[in-house]
N, C-alpha and C positions, 0 to 999 in steps of 0.2 A: 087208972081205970082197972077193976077187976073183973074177971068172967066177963058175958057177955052182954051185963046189961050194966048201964053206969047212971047213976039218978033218973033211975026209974024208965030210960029209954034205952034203947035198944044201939047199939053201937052197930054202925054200919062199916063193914070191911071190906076191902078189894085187896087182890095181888097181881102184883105187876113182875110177870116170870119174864127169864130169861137166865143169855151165859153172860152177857155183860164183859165180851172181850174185847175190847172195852169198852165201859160204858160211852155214848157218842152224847151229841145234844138233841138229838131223836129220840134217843131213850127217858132224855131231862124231860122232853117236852111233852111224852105221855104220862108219866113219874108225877109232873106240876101239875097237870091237868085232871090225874085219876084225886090226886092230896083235894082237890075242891072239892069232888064230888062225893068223897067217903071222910067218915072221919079216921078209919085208920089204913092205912095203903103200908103192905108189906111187898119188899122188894124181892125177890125169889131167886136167889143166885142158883140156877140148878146146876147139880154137877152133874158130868157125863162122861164118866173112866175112861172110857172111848177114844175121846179127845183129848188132845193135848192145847192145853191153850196158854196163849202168850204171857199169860200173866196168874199168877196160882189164885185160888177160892177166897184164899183170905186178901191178899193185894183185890183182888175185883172191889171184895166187899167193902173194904176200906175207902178205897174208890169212890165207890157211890154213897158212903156216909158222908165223906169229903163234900162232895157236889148234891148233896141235896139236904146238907145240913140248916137251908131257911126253912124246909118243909118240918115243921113240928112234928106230924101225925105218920113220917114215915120211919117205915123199922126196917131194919135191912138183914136177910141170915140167908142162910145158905142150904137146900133140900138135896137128897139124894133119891132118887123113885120117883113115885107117881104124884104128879102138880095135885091131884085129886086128895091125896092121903093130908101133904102139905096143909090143902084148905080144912079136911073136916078136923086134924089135929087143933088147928086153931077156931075154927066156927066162921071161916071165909066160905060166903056164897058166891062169892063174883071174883070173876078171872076178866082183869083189864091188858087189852092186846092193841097196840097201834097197826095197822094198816098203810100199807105205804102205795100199796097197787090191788090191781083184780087176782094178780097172780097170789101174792099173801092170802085172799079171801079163801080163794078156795081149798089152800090145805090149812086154814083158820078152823074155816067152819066145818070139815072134819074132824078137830081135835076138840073142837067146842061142841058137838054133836056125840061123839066119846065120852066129853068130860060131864055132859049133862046125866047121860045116859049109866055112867059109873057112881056119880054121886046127888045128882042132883043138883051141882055147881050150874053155874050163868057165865055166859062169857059177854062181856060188855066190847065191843070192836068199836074204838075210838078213829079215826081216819087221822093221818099225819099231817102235821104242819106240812103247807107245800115245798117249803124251803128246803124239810128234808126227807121227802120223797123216793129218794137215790140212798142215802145213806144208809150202810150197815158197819157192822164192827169190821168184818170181814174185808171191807173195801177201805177204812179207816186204818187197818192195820197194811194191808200191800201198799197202798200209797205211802204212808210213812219209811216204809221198810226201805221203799226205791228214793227217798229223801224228798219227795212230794209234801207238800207244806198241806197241813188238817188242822191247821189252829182254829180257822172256823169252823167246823165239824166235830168236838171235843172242847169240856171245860180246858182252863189254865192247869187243875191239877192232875188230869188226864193227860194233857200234852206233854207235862214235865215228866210223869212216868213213862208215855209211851218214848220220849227222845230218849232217855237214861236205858230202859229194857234193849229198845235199837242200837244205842251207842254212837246217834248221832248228832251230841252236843261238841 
């Protein structure tokens, strides 16, 4: 597909941001769910100098190409700045966000109330599988660290990088 229209219709896009340290099966599972809905779903590894995170831009990135290579329609790269610039560089009107509580909603819909207001972008808030509800990277990474088992919380090629990074294979 070229530009933004492909035999004659209109190619619908969404981006599904984040730091993806690491990516979990919360993140698959909004990732698999946004891929139905659009025909192109761009994965948004933002970066944030700021932090130091466990795993470098490019390992993340690879990462989620790994585990969402059944999705055809997704692309995966990596932004520095404003999520807003990200989308009008490529012609994304829709920012797809999983929701895991009330607490995510409300500094959600501040940054989707921002982002509309900067560009004119949509934020589509998808609510989480209940299964993972509880999961973040954050909490995926301290349990691993303390030898806590996340194999179900994380693909197989997530697990095998995160034990290798921790050192405890």
């Amino acid at each position: 597909m070229t530009g933004p229209e492909s035999e004659g219709s209109l190619v619908r896009r969404a981006v599904c941001p984040g730091s993806f340290d690491p990516v979990t099966n919360g993140h698959l599972d909004i990732i698999g769910r946004a891929s139905k809905l659009y025909d192109e779903v761009y994965v948004a590894v933002m970066i944030n100098q700021a932090k130091k995170g466990l795993f470098e831009i490019e390992e993340r990135m690879e990462l989620i190409r790994q585990v969402t290579i059944e999705y055809e329609n997704v692309i995966v790269e990596s932004h520095h700045g404003l999520l807003v610039d990200f989308c009008k560089q490529r012609d994304i009107p829709a920012i797809v966000k999983g929701l895991r509580a009330v607490s995510d909603f409300d500094y959600e819909l501040q940054m989707a109330q921002m982002n509309n207001g900067l560009s004119g972008v949509e934020t589509l808030f998808i609510p989480t599988n209940p299964t993972y509800s509880f999961l973040s990277s954050s909490l995926v990474k301290e349990v691993a660290t303390w030898g806590g088992d996340v194999a179900h919380l994380v693909p197989p090629a997530v697990l095998e990088a995160l034990t290798k990074r921790l050192g405890k294979d």
